[in-house]
N, CA, C and O of each residue as an XYZ file, in Angstrom:
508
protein
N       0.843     -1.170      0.000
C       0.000      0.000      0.000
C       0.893      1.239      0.000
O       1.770      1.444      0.839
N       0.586      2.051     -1.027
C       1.010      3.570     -0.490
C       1.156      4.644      0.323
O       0.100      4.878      0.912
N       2.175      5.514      0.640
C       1.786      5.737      2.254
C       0.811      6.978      2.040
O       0.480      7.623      3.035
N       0.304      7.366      0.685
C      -1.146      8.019      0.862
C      -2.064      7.751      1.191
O      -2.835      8.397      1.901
N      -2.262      6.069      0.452
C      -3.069      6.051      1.209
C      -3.639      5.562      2.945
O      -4.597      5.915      3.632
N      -2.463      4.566      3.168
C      -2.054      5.240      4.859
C      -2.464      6.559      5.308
O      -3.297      6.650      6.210
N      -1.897      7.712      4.701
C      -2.427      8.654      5.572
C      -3.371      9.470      5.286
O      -3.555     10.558      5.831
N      -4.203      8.849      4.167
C      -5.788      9.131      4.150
C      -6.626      8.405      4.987
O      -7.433      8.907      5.770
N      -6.412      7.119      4.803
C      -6.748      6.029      6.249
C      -6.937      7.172      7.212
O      -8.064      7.615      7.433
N      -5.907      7.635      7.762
C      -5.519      8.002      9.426
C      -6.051      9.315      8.918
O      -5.856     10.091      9.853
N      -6.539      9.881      8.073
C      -7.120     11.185      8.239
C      -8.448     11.050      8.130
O      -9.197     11.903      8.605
N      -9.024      9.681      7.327
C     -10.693      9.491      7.488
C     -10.704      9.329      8.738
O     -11.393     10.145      9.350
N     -10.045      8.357      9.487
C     -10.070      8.167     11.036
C     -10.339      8.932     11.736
O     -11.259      8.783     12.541
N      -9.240     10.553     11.607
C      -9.375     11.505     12.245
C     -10.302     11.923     12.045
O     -11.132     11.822     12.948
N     -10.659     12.538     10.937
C     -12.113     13.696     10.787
C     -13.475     12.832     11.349
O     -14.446     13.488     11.726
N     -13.524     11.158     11.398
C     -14.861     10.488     11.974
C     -14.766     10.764     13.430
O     -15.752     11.123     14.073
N     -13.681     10.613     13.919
C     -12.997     10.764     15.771
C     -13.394     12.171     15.993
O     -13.865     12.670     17.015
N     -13.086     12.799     14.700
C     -13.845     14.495     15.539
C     -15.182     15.022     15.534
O     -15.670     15.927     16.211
N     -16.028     13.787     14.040
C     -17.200     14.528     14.501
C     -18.060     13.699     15.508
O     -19.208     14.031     15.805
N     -17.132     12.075     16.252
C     -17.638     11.387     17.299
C     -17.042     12.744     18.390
O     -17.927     13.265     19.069
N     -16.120     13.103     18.500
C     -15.862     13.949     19.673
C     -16.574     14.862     19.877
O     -16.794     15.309     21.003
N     -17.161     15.392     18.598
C     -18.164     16.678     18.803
C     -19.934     16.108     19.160
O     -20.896     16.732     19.609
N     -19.787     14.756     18.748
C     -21.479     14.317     18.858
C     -21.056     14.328     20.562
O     -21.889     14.848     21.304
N     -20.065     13.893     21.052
C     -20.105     13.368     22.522
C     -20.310     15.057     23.484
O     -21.038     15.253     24.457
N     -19.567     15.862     22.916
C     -19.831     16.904     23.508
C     -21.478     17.441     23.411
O     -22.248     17.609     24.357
N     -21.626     17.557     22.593
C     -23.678     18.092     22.215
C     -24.513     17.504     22.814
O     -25.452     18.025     23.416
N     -24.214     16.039     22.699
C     -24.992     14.866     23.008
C     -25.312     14.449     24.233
O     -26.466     14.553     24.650
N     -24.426     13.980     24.882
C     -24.281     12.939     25.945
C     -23.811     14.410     27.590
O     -22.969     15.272     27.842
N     -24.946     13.841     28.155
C     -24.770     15.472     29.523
C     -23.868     14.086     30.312
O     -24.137     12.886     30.279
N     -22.623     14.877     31.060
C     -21.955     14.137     32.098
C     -23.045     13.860     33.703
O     -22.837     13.129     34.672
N     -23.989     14.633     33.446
C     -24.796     14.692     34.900
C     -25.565     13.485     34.501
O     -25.503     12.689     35.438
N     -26.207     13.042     33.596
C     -26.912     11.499     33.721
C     -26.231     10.342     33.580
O     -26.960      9.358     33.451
N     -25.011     10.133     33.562
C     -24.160      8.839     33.074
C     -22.642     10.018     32.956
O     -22.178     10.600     31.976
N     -22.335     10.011     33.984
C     -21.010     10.458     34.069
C     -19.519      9.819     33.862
O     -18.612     10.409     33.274
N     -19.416      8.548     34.426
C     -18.320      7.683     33.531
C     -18.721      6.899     31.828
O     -17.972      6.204     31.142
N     -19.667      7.184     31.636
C     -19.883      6.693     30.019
C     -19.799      7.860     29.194
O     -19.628      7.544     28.017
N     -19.868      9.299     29.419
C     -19.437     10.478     29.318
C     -18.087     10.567     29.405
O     -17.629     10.468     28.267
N     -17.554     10.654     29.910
C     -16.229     10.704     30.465
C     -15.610      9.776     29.870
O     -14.470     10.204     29.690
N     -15.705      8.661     29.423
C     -15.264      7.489     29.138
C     -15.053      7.640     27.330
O     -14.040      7.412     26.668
N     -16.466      8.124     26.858
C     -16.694      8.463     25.107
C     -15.734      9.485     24.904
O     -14.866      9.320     24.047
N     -15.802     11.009     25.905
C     -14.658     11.702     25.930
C     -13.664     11.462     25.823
O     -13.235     12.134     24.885
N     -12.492     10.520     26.453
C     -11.353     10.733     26.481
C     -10.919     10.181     25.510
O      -9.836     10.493     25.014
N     -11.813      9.094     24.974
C     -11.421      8.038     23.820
C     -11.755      8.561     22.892
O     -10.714      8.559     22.235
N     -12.719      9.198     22.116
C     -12.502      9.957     21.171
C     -11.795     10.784     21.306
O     -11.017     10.857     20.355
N     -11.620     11.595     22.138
C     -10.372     12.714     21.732
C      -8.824     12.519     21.774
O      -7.948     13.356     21.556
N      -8.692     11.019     22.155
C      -7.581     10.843     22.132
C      -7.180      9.757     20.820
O      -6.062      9.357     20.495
N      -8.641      9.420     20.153
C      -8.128      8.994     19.026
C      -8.144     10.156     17.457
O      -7.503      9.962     16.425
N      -8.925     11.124     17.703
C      -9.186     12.177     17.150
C      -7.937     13.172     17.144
O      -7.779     13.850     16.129
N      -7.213     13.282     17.997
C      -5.459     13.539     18.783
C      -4.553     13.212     17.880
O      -4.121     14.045     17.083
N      -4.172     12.002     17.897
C      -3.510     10.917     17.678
C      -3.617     10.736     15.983
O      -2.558     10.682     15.358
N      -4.826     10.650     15.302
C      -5.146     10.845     13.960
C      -4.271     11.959     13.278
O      -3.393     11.894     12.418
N      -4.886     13.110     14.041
C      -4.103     14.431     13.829
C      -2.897     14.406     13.623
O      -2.358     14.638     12.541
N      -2.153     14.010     15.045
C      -0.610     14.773     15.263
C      -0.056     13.578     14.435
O       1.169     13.665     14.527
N      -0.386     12.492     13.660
C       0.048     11.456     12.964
C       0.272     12.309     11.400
O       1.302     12.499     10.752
N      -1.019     12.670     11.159
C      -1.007     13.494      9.669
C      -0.412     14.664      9.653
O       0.337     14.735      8.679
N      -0.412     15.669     10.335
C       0.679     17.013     10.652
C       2.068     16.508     10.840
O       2.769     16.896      9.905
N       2.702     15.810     11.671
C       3.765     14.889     11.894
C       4.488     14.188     10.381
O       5.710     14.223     10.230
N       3.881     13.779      9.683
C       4.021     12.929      9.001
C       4.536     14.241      7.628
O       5.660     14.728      7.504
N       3.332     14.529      6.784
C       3.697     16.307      6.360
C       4.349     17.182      6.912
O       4.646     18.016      6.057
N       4.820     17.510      8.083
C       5.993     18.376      8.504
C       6.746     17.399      8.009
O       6.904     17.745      6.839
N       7.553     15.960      8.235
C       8.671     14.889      8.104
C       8.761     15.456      6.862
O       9.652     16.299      6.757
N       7.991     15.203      5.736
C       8.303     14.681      4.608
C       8.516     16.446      3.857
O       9.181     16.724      2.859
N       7.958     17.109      4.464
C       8.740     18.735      3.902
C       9.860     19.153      4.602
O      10.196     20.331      4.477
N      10.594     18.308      5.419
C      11.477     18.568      6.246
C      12.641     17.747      5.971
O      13.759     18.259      5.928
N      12.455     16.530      5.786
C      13.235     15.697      5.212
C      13.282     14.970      3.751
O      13.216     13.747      3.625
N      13.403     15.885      2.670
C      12.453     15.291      1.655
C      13.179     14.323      0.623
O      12.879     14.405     -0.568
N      14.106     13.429      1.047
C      14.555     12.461      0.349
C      14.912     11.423      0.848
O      15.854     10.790      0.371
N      14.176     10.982      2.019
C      14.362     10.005      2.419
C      12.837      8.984      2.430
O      11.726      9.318      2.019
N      13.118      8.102      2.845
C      11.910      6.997      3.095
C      10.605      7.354      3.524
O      10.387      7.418      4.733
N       9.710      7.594      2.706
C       7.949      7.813      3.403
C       7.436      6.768      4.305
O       6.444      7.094      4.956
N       7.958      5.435      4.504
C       7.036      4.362      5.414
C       7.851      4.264      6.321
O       7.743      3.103      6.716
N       8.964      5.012      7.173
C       9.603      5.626      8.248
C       9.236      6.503      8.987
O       9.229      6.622     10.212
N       8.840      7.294      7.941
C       8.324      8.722      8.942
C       6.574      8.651      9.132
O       5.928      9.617      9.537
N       5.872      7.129      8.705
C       4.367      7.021      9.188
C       4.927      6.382     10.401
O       4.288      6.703     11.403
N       5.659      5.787     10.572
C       5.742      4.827     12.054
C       6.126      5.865     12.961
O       5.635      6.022     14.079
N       7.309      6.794     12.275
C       7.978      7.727     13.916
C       6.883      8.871     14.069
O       6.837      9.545     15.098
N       5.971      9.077     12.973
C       5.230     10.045     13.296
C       3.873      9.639     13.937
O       3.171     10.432     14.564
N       3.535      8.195     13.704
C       2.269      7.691     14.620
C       2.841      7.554     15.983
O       2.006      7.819     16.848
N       4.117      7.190     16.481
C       4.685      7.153     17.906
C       4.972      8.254     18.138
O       4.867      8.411     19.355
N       5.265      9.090     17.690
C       5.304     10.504     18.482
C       4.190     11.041     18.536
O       4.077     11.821     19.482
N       3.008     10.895     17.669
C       1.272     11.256     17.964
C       0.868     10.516     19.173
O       0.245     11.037     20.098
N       1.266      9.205     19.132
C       0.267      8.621     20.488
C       1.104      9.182     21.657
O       0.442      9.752     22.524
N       2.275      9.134     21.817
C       3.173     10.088     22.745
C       2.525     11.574     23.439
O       2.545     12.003     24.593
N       2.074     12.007     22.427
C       1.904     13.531     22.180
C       0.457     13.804     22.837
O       0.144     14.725     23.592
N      -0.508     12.526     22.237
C      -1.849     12.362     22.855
C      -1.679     12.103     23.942
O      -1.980     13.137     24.538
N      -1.415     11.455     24.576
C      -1.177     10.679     26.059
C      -0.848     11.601     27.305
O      -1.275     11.601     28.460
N       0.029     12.348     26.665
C       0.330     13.741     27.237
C      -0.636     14.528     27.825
O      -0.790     14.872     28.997
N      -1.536     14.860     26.383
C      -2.719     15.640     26.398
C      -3.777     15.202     27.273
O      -4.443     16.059     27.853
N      -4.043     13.842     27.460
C      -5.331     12.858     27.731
C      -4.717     13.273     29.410
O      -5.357     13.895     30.258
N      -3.765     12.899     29.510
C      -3.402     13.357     31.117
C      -3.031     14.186     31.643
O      -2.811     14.041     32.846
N      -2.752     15.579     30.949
C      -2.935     16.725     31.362
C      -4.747     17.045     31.516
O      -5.301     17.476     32.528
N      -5.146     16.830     30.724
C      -6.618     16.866     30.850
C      -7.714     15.935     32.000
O      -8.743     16.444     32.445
N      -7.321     14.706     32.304
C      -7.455     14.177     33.975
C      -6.853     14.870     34.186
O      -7.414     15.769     33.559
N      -5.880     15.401     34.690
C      -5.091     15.698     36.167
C      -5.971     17.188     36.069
O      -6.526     17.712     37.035
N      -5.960     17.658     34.856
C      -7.085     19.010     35.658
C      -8.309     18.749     35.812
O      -9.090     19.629     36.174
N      -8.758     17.301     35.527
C     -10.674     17.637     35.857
C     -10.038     17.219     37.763
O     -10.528     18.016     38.563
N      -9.620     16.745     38.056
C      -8.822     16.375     39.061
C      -8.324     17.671     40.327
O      -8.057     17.675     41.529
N      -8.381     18.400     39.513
C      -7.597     19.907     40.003
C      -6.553     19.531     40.648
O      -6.540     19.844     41.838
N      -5.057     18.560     39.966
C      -3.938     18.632     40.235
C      -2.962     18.832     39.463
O      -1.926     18.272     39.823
N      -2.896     19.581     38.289
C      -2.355     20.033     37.236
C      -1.489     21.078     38.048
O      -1.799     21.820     38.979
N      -0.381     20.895     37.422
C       0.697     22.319     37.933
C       1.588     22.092     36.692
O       1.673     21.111     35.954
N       2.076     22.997     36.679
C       3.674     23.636     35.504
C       3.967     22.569     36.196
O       2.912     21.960     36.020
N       4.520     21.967     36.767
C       5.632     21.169     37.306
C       4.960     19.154     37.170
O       5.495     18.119     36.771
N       4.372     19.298     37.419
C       3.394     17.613     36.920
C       3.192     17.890     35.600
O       3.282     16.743     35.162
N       2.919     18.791     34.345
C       2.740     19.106     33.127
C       4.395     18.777     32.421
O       4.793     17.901     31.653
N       4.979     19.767     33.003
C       6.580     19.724     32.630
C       7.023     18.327     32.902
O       7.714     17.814     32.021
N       6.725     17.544     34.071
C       7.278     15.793     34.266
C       6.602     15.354     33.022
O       7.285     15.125     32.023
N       5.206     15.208     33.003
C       4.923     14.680     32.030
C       5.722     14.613     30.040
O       6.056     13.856     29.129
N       5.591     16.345     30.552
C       6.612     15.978     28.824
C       8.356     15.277     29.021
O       9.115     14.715     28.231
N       8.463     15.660     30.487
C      10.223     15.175     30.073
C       9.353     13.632     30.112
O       8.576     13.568     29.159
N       9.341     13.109     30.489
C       9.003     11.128     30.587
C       8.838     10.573     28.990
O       9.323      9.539     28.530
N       7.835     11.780     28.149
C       7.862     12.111     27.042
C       8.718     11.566     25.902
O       8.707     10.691     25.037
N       9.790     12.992     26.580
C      11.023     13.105     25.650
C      11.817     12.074     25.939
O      12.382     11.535     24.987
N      12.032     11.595     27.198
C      13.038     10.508     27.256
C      12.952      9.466     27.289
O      13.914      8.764     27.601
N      11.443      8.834     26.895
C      11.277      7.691     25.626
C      10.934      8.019     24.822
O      10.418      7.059     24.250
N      10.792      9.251     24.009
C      10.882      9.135     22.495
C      12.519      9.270     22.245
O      12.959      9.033     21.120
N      13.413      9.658     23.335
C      14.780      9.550     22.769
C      15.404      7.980     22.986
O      16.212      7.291     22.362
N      14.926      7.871     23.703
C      15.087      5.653     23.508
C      14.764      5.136     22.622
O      15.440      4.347     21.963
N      13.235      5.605     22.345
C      12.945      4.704     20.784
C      13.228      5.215     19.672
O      13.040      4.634     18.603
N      13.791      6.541     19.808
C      14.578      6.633     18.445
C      16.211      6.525     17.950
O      16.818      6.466     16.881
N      16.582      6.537     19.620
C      18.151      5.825     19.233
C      18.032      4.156     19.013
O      18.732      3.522     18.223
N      17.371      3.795     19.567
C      16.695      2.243     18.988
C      16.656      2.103     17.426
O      17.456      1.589     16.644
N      15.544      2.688     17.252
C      15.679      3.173     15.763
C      16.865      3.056     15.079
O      17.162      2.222     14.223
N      17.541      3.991     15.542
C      19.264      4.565     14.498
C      19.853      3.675     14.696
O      20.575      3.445     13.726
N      20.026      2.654     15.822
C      20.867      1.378     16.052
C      20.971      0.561     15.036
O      21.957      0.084     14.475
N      19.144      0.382     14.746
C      19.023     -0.958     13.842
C      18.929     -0.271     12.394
O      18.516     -1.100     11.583
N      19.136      0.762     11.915
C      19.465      1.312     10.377
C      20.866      1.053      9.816
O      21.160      1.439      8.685
């Protein structure tokens, strides 16, 4: 398969994940069923996320690096999207939570960065 259409795949994905994220917001009140609310929430928006920072990721790579391998930069750019989501999904608990600070936000991205710098010297090992 082509990696267009790969990342038309992951962009139909995305745009269905956002207009499930937007039915969940209109739709579904957290006051009558609050963990099935909460639950449709985080999962659509974290696959709606993830869709995204895969297709932006992927188009920044390939205008950034533009002579190298296209079915490289769908894998490092879907692991740095779910990375990137995960982030987001738990900055977002920790504030419905009201324990969000600069400093639990900031841990979160270094933990981040220093496995995406493992799995990409991993990466360079085995090239």
């Amino acid at each position: 398969m082509s990696y267009n259409k790969y990342i038309s795949i992951i962009g139909f994905a995305g745009i269905m994940a956002w207009l499930g994220f937007i039915v969940v917001i209109n739709k579904i009140s957290p006051y009558e069923s609050m963990g099935l609310a909460l639950s449709f929430f985080f999962i659509t928006l974290f696959i709606a996320l993830v869709c995204t920072f895969t297709v932006f990721g992927f188009y920044f790579r390939l205008w950034l690096y533009r002579n190298e391998i296209f079915y490289k930069h769908i894998g490092v750019s879907f692991r740095q999207a779910l990375l990137l989501s995960v982030v987001t999904i738990f900055c977002f608990a920790f504030q419905m939570m009201r324990v969000l600070t600069w400093w639990s936000g900031l841990l979160l991205v270094a933990i981040v960065v220093l496995l995406e710098s493992y799995f990409s010297s991993r990466d360079s090992e085995f090239v």
